[in-house]
N, C-alpha and C positions, 0 to 999 in steps of 0.2 A: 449768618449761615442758617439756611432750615435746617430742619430734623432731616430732611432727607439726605442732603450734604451730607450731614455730620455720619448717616450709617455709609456710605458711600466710602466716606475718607477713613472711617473705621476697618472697615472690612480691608479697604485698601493698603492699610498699617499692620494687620492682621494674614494676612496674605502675602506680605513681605516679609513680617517675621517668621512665618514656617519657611519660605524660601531661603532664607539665612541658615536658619537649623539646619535645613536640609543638605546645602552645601556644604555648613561646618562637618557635617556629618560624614559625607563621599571623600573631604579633604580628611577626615582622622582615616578612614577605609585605608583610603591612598598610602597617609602615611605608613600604616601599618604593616600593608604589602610589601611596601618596597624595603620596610625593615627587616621582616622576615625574610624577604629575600636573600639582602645582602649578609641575614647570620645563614642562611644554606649555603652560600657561596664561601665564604668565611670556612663555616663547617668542612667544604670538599674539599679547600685549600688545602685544611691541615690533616684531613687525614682520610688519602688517599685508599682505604681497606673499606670497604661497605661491610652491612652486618650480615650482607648473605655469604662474600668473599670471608670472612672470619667462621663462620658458620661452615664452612666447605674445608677450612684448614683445618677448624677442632676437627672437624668427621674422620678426615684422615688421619689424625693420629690417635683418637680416644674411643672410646667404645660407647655406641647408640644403643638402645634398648629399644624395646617393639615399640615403649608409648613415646618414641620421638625424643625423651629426655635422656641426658646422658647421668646416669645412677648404676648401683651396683645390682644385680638381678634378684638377690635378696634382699633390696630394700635401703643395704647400709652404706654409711656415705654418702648419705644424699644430700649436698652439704651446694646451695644454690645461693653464692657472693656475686654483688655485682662485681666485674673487677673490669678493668681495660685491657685490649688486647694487643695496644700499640698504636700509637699515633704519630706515624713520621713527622720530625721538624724539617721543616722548610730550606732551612739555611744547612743541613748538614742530614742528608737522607740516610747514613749509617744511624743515627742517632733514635731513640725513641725517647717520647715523654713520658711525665705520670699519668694517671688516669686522664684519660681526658672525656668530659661530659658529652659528647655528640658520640664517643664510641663505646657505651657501656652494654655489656653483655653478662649472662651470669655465667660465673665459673660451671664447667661439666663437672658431671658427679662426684666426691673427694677432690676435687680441686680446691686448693685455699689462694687466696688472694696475698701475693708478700710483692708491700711495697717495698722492698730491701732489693729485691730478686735482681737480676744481667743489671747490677752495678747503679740502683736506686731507680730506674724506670718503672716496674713493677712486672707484676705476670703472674699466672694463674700456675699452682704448681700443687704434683702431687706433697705431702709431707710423710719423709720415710715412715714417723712413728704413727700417722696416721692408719696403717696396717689394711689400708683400701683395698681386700683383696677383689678381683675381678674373673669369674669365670671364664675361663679362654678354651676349653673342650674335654671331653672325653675320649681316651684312646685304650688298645688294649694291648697288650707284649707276650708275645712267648717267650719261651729260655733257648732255642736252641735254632738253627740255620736260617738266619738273621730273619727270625719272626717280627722283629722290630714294630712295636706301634707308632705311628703316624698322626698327627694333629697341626690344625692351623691355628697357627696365633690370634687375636682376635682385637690384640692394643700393638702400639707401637711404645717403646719406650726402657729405659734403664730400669731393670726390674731389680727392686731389694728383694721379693721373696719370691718364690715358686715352691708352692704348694699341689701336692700331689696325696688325693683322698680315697682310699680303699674305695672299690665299689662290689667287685665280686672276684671269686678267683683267686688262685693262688701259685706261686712256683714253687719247685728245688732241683739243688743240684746231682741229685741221684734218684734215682727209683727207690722206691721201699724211705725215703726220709720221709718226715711230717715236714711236708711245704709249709711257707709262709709266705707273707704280702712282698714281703722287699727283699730276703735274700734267700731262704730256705734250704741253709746250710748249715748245721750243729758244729762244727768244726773251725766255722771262719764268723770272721767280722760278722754284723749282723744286714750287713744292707748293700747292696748291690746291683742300681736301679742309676741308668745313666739318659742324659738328654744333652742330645748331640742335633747339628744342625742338617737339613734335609739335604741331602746333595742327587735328588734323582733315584728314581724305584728301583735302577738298574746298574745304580752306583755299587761298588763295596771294595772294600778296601783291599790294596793287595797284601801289607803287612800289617798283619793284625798285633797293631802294638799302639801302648797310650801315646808314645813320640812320634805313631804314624798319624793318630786321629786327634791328637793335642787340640788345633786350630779348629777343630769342628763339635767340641765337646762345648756345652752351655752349663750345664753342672756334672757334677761337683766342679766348683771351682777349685782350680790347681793345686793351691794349698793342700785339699784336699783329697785330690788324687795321684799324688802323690805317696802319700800314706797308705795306696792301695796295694791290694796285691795284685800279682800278676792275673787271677783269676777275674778282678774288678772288686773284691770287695773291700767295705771300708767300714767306720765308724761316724756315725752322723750324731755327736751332739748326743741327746739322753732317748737318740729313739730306737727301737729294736724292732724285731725281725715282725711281730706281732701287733706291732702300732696300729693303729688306725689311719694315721696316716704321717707324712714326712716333709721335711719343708727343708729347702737348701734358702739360708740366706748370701747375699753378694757382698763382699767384703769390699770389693772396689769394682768404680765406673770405670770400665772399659770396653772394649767390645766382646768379651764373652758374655757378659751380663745383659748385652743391648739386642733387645729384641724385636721384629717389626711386624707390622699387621698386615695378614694375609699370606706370611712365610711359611713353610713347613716345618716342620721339629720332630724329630725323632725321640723315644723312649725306648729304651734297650735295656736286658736282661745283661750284666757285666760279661758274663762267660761268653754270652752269643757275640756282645760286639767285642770280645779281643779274641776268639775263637780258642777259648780254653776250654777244657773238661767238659765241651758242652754234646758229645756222642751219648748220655745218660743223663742229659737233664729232663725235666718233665714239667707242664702246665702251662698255664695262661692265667697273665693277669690286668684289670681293667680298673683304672684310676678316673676320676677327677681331676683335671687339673686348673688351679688360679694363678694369679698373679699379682703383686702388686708393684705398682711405680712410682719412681721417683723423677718427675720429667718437667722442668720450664717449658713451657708454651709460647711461641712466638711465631705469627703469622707466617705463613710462606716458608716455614724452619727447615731446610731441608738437612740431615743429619747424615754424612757418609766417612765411612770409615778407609 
């Protein structure tokens, strides 16, 4: 064979070995598609909740901040786990599993991740002693014919505490007394500051009694109103007329404690809502109000009482 031959057949062995690569090459491509594939398919199977569908249930029940993340407006709490939000099994659609990798999300703000949670599937949950409070509005109360102030909820959820923050202003129950923030009465209990549920601007009650407005009151819880008097006042714990501010904890999940987002809630002066002694009350006063919750998370949850 010439020299020519020989570059001839060269090249020729050379030009078939890059056509090999190149095949082996398109066949891994191939493979790899069709693997990914079948794990996105895999992946829909099991867990029918997208992460924009997950993304639209948090919204509804937790509270968003301007920058899009779900955090407390001061900062605190900003506590961002991945956790699972629920991934139907196949064989039994009541059923959710553990975390599952295809639907990972980070918990909203104060949210903690308990794999224990609805019976060892897991779920993003506030923690009571986590003390997450959450801004939910500003309103303002008179004392006397039903000045009542008005505020929107702004979370959904079983609330351990309600927090309510001096801001300006003051009441009492007569002329000529030294008002105070919550009851401004020398005579009686020190606090007198009720949050009852909105029933309409043009609602009011025909008897003005705690046994008439029992089912609409939010706090004091029962326990505690009970212990009132007829006028509304009471005892709250170690705070007095002059606090800065006051906070009713929930002693039990029930539906007085459970609150929803975008409801109305009233704030009342005790005299004005049981219509006692309130011909010689005097002032206005304007709170802060938070909130914290205590609420498992679970896609599509809807909660009715």
């Amino acid at each position: 064979m010439d020299i020519i031959s020989q570059l001839i057949t060269a090249c020729e062995e050379e030009q078939q070995a890059e056509e090999n690569q190149f095949t082996s090459i398109m066949l891994a491509i191939y493979i790899l598609v069709v693997a990914l594939a079948t794990i996105q398919v895999q992946a829909s199977a099991d867990n029918p909740f997208t992460y924009e569908d997950n993304l639209k249930a948090v919204d509804a029940y937790f509270c968003r901040g301007k920058s899009g993340n779900y955090r407390h407006p001061n900062g605190a709490c900003d506590h961002y786990i991945a956790c699972g939000v629920g991934c139907k099994n196949a064989k039994n659609r009541r059923s959710y599993k553990h975390l599952c990798t295809q639907n990972i999300m980070p918990c909203p703000g104060g949210l903690f991740y308990d794999e224990k949670a609805y019976g060892g599937y897991g779920a993003c949950i506030y923690k009571a002693e986590s003390n997450c409070l959450q801004f939910q509005g500003e309103v303002c109360y008179g004392s006397t014919q039903e000045s009542y102030g008005t505020y929107t909820h702004q979370c959904t959820g079983q609330v351990t505490l309600l927090k309510l923050v001096s801001k300006s202003g003051s009441v009492g129950c007569y002329k000529g007394v030294t008002p105070g923030y919550w009851g401004g009465c020398p005579n009686a209990p020190p606090i007198n500051v009720w949050i009852t549920e909105h029933r309409g601007d043009n609602f009011k009650y025909v008897k003005k009694s705690y046994y008439d407005i029992k089912h609409d009151i939010k706090f004091p819880e029962p326990f505690t109103a009970y212990d009132a008097n007829k006028y509304g006042f009471y005892y709250l714990n170690e705070f007095h007329d002059k606090s800065s501010f006051i906070y009713f904890t929930a002693e039990h999940n029930d539906y007085y404690t459970y609150f929803v987002k975008g409801k109305k809630y009233r704030v009342y002066y005790g005299e004005d809502l049981f219509d006692q002694g309130v011909g010689n009350n005097v002032g206005k006063h304007c709170v802060y109000v938070y909130a914290s919750f205590y609420k498992y998370y679970k896609p599509n949850q809807v909660i009715k009482f």
